[in-house]
C-alpha positions as CSV (number, residue, x, y, z in Angstrom):
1,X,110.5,106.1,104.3
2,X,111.9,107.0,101.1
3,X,114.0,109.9,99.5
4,X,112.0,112.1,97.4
5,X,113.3,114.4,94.9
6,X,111.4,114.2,91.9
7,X,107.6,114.1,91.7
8,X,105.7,111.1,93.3
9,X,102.3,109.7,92.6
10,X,99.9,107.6,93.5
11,X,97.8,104.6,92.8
12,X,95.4,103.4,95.2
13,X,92.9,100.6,94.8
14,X,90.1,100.9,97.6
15,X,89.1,98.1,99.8
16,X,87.5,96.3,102.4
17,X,89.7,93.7,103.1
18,X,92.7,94.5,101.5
19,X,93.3,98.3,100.1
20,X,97.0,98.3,97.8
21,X,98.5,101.3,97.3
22,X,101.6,102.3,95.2
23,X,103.8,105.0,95.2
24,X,105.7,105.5,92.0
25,X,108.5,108.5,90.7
26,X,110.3,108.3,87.2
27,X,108.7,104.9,86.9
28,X,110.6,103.2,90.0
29,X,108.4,102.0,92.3
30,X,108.5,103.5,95.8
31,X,106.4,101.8,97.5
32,X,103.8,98.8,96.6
33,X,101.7,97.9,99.9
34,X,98.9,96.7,101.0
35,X,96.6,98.6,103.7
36,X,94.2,96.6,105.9
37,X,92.2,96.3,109.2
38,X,91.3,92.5,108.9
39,X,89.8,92.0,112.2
40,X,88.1,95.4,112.7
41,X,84.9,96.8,111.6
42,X,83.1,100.0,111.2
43,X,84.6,103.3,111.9
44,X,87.7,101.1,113.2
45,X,88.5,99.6,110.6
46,X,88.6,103.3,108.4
47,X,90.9,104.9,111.1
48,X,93.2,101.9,110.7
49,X,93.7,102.2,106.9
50,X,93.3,106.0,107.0
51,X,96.5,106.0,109.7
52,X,98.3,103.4,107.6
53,X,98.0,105.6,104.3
54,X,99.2,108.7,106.4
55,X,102.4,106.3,107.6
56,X,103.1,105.1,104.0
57,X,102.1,108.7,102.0
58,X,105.6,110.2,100.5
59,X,106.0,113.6,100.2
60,X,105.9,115.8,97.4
61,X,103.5,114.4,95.6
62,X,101.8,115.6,92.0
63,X,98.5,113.3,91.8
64,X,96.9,110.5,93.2
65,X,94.7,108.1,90.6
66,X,91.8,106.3,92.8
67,X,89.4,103.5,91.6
68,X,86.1,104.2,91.3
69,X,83.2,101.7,91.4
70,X,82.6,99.1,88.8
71,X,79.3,100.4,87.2
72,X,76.6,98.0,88.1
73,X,78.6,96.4,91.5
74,X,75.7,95.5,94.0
75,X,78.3,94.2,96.8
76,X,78.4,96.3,99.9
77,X,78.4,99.5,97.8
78,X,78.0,102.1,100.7
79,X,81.1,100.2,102.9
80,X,83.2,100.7,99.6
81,X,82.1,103.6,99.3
82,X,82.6,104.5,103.0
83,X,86.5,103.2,102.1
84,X,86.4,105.6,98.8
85,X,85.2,108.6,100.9
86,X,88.2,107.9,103.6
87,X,90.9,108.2,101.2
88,X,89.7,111.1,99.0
89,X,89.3,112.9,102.4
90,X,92.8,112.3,103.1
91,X,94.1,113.0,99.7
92,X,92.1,116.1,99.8
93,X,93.7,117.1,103.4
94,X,96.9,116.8,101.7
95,X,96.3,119.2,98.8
96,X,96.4,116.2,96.9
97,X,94.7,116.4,93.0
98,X,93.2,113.2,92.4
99,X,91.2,111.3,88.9
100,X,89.0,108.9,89.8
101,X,89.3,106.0,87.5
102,X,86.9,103.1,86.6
103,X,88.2,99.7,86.5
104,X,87.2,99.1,82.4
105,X,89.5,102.2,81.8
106,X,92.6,101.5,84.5
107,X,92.0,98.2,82.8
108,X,92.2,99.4,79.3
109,X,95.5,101.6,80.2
110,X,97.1,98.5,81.3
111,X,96.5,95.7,78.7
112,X,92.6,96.4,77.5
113,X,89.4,96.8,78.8
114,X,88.4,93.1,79.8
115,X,92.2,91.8,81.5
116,X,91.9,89.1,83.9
117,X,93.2,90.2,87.4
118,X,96.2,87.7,86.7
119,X,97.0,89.5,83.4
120,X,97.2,92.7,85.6
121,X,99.1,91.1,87.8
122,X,101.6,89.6,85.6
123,X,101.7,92.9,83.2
124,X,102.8,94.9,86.5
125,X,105.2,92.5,87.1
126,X,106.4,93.1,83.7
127,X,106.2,96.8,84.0
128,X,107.4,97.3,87.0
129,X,110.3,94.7,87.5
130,X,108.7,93.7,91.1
131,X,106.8,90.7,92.2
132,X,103.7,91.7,92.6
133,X,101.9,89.7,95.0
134,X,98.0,90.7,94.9
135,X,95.7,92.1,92.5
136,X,95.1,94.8,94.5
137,X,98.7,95.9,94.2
138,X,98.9,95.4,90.5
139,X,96.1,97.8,90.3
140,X,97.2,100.5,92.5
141,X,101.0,100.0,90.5
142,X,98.6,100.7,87.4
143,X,96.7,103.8,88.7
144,X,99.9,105.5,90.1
145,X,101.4,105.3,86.9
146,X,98.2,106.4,85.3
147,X,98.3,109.4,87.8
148,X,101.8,110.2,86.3
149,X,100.8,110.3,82.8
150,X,98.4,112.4,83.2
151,X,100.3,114.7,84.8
152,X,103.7,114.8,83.1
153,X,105.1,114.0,79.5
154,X,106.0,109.9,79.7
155,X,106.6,107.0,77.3
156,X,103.1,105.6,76.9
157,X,101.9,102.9,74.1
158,X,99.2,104.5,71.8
159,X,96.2,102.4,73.8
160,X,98.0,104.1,76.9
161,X,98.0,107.7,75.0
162,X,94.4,107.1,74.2
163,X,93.0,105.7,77.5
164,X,94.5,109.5,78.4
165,X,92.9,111.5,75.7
166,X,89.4,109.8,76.6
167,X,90.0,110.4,79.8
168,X,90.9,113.9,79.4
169,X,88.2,114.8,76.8
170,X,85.5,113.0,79.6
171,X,82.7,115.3,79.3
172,X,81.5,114.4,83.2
173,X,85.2,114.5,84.6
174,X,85.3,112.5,87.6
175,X,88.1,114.5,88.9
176,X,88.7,116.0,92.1
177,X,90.7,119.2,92.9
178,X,91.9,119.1,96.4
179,X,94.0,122.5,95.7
180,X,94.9,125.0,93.4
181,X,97.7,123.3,91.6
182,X,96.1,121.5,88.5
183,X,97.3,118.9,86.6
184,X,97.5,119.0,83.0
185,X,94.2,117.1,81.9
């Protein structure tokens, strides 16, 4: 487990098969994992990532950025959801704030709204100075430093600054406050 000092945050891209979550602070990456349960099912299958994201949660941590479903996905929506539900329920048991973030706008942080999962991929790489070996971690690199941005002042490029300002100025904010400490959106 790592040293924490400073503030962490996190990125976490739900799923089935393969959940990745990230852990980032100052822009060093802390952590870049991915959480599964491959031969499990059911209720088993959410204790096993729920206890991995326990194992692998730092401490001290400021905000957590989840992805939320990809309007119009058809694909075992209520499982993903089911995956969703697991990890806000934990974040929330942790008096964690989290911003739940569609993929057009985590994509449109990134590089812009329509990246391929290899240009995430590659672009974390880049960002990050890591091999990133999944999409899945890509994205959760992405939302954890999309979670620190909106919490704290950072070097962002102007798409960056305005993929925050849209987000901010969301008039249905899809943002959950699992305590009373608020971040600054």
């Amino acid at each position: 487990m790592p040293q924490e000092t400073a503030s962490n945050y996190l990125g976490i891209d739900p799923s089935l098969r393969s959940s990745g979550f990230a852990a980032i602070s100052k822009n060093r990456v802390l952590s870049a994992n991915i959480l599964n349960a491959p031969k499990k099912k059911g209720a088993e299958r959410l204790a096993t990532i729920r206890d991995l994201f326990r194992i692998h949660l730092p401490k001290n941590v400021s905000h957590a950025c989840i992805e939320g479903p990809s309007y119009g996905s058809v694909n075992r929506a209520d499982d993903l959801g089911q995956v969703r539900g697991m990890f806000l329920l934990a974040l929330f048991d942790a008096k964690i704030p989290v911003t739940i973030v569609p993929p057009t706008v985590l994509k449109k942080f990134a590089i812009r709204g329509d990246a391929s999962k290899t240009q995430m991929v590659l672009t974390a790489q880049k960002e990050f100075n890591i091999e990133v070996t999944s999409d899945d971690i890509a994205d959760a690199l992405w939302l954890a430093r999309l979670a620190q941005a909106l919490t704290e002042d950072t070097k962002l490029t102007r798409r960056q600054l305005e993929t925050i300002k849209g987000i901010r100025m969301m008039k249905n904010k899809r943002t959950i406050y699992a305590s009373n400490k608020t971040p600054n959106i």
